[in-house]
C-alpha positions in Angstrom: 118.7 70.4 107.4 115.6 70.5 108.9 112.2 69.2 107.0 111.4 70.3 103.6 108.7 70.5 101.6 108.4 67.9 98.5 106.4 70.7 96.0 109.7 73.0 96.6 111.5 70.0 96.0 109.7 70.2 92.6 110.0 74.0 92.2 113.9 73.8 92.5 114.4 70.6 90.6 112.7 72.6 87.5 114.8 75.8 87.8 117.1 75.9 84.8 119.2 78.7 85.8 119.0 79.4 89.2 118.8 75.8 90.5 122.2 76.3 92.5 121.1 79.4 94.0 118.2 78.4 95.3 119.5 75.4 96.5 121.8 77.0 98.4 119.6 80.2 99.8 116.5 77.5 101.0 119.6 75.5 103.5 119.7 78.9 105.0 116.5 79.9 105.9 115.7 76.6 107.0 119.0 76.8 109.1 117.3 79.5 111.1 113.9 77.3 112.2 110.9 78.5 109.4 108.7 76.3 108.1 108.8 75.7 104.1 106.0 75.7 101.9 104.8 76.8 98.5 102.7 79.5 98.0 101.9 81.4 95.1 104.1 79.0 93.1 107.2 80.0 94.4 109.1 78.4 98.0 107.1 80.7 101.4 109.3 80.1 104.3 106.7 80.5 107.6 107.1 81.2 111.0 103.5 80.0 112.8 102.2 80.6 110.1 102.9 83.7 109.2 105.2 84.6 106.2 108.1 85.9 106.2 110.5 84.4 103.5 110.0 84.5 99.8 112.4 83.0 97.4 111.7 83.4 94.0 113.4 83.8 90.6 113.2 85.6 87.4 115.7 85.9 84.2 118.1 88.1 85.3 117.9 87.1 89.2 117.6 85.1 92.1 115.7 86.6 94.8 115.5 86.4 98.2 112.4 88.6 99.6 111.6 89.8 102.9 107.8 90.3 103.5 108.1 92.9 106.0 111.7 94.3 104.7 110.9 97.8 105.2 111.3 96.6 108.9 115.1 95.6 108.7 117.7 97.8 109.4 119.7 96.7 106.5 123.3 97.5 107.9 125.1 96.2 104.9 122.6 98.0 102.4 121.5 95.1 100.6 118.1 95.6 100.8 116.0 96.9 97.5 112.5 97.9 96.5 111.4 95.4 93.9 109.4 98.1 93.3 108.8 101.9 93.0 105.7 102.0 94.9 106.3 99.1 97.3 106.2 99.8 101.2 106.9 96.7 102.9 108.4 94.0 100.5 112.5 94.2 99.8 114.1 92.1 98.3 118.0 90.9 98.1 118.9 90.1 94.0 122.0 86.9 93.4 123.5 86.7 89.7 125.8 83.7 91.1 125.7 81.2 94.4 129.7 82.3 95.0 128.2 85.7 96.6 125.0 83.8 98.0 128.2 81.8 100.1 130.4 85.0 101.1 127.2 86.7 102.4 125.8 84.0 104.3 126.8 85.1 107.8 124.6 88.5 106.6 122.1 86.7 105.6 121.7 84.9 108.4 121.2 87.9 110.6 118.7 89.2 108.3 116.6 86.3 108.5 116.8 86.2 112.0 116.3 89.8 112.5 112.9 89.0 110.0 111.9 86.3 112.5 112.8 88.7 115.7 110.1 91.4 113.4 107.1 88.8 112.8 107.7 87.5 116.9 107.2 91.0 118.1 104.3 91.6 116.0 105.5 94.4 114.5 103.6 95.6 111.1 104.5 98.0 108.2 102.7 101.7 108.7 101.6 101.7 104.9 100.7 104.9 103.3 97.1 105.5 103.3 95.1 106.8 99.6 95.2 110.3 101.1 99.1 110.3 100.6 98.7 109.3 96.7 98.5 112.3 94.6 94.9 112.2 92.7 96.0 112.5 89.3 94.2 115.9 87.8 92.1 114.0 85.1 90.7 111.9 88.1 89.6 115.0 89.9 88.0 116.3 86.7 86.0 113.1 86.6 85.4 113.4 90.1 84.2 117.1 89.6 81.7 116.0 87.3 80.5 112.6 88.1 79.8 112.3 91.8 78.5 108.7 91.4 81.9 107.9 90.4 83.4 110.4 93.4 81.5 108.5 95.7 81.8 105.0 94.5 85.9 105.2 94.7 86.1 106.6 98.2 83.7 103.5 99.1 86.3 101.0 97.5 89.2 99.8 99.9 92.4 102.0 101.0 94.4 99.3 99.1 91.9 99.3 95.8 92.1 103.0 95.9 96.0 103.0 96.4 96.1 100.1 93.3 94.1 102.5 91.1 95.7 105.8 91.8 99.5 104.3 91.3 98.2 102.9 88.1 97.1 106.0 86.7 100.0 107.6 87.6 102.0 105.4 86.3 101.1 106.9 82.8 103.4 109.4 81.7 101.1 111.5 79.0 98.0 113.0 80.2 95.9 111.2 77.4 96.8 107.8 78.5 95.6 108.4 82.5 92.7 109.7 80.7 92.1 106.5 78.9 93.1 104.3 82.3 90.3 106.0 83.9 87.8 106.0 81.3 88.9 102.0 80.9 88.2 101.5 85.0 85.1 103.9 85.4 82.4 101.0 85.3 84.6 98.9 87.4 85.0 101.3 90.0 81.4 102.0 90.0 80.6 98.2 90.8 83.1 98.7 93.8 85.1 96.5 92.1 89.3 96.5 92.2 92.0 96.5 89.4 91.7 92.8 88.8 88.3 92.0 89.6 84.9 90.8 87.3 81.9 92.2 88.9 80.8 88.5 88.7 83.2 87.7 91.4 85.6 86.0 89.0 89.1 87.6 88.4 89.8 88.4 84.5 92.5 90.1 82.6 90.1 92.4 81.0 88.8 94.5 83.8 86.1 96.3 81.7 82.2 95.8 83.3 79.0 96.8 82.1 77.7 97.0 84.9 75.4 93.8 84.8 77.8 91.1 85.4 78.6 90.8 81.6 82.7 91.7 80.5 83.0 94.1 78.0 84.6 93.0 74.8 
């Protein structure tokens, strides 16, 4: 097999459920020549690097991810979102290494279709902002605070996009309501979901405006 990486080494020996899974998805993406590391805590498989391989695991899978997915032509349809609003990522789920080992040939052109995808360059056409529906309590805001208008359309496509899926996300009108009112100070410091207007990334997104986290 070729040349692993001894931090996945440490990943995998700590699984405690899907230890043979992974064990046995990792010999085939390094069968087909990418380079192993560990990023974001979980095994990255790399081709110059680039990424293009995830593996990763939760309770009730193991997972084998495709960065650019959305790419694949997925002949056997075993390609899924891992989420609603995701537009390049899919994923393949395993509940047990026996199907991992009767869909090995597949997976093996998959992975060497994903390689084929990150040689020729090619990149996912994401959706921009525009194609989000503005929810109507974020228009209302809009309509009567232009600072706030102003400040949003100045923030990233992909904060935009991060914002407008969350509020959407919330079924009842009262509960976008409060999402917005909870982000409006963030968004005016041109700030993101996740980030402190002090540069610092905390759970509670709240600002005042003057570098200080609301309680």
């Amino acid at each position: 097999m070729p040349s692993t990486n001894t931090k996945v080494d440490a990943y995998i020996s700590k699984s405690k459920q899907w230890q043979r899974e992974l064990i046995a998805l990792r010999r085939i993406v390094l069968d087909c020549g990418l380079t192993e590391q560990l990023k974001w805590r979980q095994p990255c498989y790399t081709l110059e690097n680039s990424n293009v391989i995830i593996l990763a695991e939760t309770k009730q899978h193991c997972v084998l991810s495709f960065i650019k997915g959305a790419l694949l032509k997925d002949p056997q349809g075993l390609l899924v979102k891992p989420g609603e609003n995701t537009q390049a990522g899919r994923v393949i789920r395993f509940c047990d290494s026996k199907t991992i080992i009767k869909l090995e040939a597949a997976l093996r052109a998959y992975i060497l279709e994903a390689i084929e995808v990150e040689k020729a360059g090619l990149k996912v056409e994401l959706r921009k902002p525009d194609d989000f529906s503005i929810p109507d309590e974020l228009q209302f805001k809009f309509n009567s605070n232009a600072e706030l208008k102003t400040a949003f359309f100045k923030l990233t496509p992909g904060r935009q996009r991060a914002y407008v899926i969350h509020f959407n996300a919330a079924k009842q009108s009262t509960t976008r309501d409060a999402r917005i009112d909870r982000y409006t100070q963030h968004i005016l410091c041109g700030k993101g979901m996740n980030d402190c207007v002090c540069g610092l990334s905390k759970k509670m997104p709240a600002c005042d405006g003057s570098h200080n986290q609301l309680k």
